[in-house]
N, C-alpha and C positions, 0 to 999 in steps of 0.2 A: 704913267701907265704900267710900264712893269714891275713898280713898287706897287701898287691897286693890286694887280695883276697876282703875283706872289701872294697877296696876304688873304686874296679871296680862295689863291688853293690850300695854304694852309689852313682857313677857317672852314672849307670845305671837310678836308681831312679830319679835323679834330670836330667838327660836325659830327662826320660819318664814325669815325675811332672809338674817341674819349666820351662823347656828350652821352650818350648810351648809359655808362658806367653812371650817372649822375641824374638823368630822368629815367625813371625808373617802371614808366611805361611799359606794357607789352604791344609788341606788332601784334602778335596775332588773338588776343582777348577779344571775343566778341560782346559785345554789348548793343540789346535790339533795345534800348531805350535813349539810343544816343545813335541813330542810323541820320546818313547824308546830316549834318548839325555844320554850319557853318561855322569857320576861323573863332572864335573867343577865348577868352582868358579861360578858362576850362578844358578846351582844346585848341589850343594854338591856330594850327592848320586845317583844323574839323577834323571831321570821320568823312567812312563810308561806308559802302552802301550795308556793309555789316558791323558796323557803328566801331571800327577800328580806329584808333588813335593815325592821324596823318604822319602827322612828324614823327615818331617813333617808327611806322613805317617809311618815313625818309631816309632815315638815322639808318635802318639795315638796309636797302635798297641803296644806298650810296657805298655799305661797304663792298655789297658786290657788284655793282656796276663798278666801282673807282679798283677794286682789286683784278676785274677783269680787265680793265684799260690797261694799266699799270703792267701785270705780267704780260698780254698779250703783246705789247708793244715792246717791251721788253724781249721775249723771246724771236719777235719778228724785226726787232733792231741788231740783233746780234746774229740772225744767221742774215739778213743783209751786209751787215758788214763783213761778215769771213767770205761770203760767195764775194762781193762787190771786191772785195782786197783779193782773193787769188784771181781774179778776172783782172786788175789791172798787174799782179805780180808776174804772172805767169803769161800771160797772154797768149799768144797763136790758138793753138789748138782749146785751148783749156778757157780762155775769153770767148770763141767762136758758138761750143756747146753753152756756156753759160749765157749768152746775149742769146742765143734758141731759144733754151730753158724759160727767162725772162719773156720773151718774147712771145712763148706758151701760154703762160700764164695770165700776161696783161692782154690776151685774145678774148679771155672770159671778163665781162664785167665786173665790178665785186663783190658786188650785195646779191647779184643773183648765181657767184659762186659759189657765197657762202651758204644762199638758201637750197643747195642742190647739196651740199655737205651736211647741215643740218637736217635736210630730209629723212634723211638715210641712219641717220643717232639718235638714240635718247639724251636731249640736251642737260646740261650741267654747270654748273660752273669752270671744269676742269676741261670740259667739251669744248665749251666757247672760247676758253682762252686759246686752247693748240688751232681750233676751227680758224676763228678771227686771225690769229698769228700766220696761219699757213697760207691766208691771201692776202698778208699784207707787208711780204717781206721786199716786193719787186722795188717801190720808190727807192726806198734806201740803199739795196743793190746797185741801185742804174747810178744813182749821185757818187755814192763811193768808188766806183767803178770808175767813173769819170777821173774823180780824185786822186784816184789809185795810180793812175796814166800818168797825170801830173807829176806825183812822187817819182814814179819809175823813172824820170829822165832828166832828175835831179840827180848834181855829180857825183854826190858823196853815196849814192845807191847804188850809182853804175860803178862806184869803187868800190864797196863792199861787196857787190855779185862777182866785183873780179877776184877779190881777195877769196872768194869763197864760201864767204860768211851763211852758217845755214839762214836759211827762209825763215824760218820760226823766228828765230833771235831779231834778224832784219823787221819782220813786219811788229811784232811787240812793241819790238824798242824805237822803231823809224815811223813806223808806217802810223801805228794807233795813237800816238799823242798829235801827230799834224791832224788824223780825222774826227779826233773828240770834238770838235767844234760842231760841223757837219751830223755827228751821232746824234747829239742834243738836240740840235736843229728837229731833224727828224724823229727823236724820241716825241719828242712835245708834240707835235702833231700827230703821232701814232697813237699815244694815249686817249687823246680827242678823237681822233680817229674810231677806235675801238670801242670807246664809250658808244659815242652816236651807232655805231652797226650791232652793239648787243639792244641797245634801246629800241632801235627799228626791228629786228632779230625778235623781243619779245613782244612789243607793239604789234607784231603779227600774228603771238602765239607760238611762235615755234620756240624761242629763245629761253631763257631761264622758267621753270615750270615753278606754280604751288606746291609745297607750302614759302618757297624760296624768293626771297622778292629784290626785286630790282628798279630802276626808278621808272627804265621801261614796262614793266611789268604793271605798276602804279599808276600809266599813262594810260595803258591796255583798260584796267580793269575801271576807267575813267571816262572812256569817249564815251562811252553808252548813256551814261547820264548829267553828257556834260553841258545840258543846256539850263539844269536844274541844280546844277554841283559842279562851277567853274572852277572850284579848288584843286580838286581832284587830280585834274591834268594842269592845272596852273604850276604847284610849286615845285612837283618831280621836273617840268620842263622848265621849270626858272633855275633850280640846281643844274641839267643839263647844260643849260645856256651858259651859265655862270662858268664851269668847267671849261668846257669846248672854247668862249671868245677869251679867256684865261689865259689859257697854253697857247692859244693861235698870239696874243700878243708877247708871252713869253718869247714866242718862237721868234717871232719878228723882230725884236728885240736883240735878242741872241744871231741872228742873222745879217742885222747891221752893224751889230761888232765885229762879225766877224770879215764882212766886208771893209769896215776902217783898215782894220788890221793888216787886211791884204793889199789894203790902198798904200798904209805905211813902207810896206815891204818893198811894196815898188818904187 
């Protein structure tokens, strides 16, 4: 499975990347003599309802849903790991405002934080990535934070805070290679993660706008006529799918090594 797993996000990626560069398609050419046309060697994945090429609208729809996944999860994996690691570094006072902070935030549901955020913006690409990021830094926080305890009361740590050694150097060099395991862990689900909430995000309309498209976007402009035109919402949610059960078994995967590992240790 995590060899399956891997070659369907790379086939995904160069799906969404390279294949572009090679069908030569446009997403957005309208053609009213080829409106709702079912899957065929002519159109692959059909049209819609304004006789749009499917798959070419795939092809960009996947570079921005997979590049919002991608940074969003990214910029919400790394400030959970600086708040998560000075929360277990520092601890007393500076742990106590941080587990608040944490505490704040996972009060609000997610999807209905981020719809009270996007209310209030003209959504974008650049929108949804800090949007998406800004509520989904807490998982990562708590785990590392966890982690971070653990390190602190290992000996060689409690010798180096006695030596004096700065923080900075300490956590670099000590701290980030023991939690690289745990970062990946939860990168991979953040990605899936982010994917599925811009997809719901535009499946609602609020999320990524025309002329801009996304695979949510492609689902959106789908239900309306999906009893007549199953495609439409069929393969943007089978790319969804394909992504999202992907990384969830990357993850797990990567989760049970790293559990060996700590079984070895002991």
């Amino acid at each position: 499975m995590p060899l399956l797993s891997t070659f369907t996000i790379v086939f995904v990626f160069v799906f969404s990347f390279i294949l572009p560069y090679f069908y030569r398609v446009s997403p957005y050419d309208f053609d009213y003599h080829a409106i709702l046309l079912s899957p065929s060697w002519e159109h692959w994945c059909g049209t819609d309802r304004l006789g749009r090429d499917l798959l070419a609208r795939l092809m960009q729809g996947g570079r921005v849903s997979l590049s919002i996944g991608v940074f969003s999860a990214l910029i919400a994996s790394f400030v959970g790991v600086m708040i998560g690691i000075s929360a277990g570094y520092f601890k007393g006072t500076v742990d106590k405002g941080i587990v608040i902070m944490i505490d704040l935030f996972l009060t609000f549901p997610t999807f209905f934080l981020l719809l009270a955020l996007v209310s209030y913006v003209n959504a974008s690409i650049l929108v949804l990535i800090i949007v998406i990021s800004v509520t989904g830094w807490m998982g990562m926080a708590r785990m590392i934070r966890s982690e971070s305890f653990a390190i602190s009361h290992m000996p060689f740590i409690k010798i180096l805070k006695i030596a004096k050694v700065h923080p900075l150097k300490i956590i670099i060099k000590y701290y980030l290679p023991l939690i690289a395991p745990i970062f990946l862990i939860s990168f991979t689900f953040g990605v899936s993660g982010s994917i599925l909430a811009e997809s719901g995000l535009s499946f609602l309309g609020i999320g990524i706008n025309p002329p801009q498209i996304s695979w949510g976007t492609i689902i959106s402009e789908g239900k309306e006529v999906i009893d007549i035109a199953w495609w439409l919402s069929f393969f943007p949610g089978f790319m969804i799918f394909l992504v999202t059960f992907s990384l969830i078994n990357i993850s797990d995967f990567l989760q049970s090594k790293t559990n060996e590992k700590e079984i070895l240790s002991v």
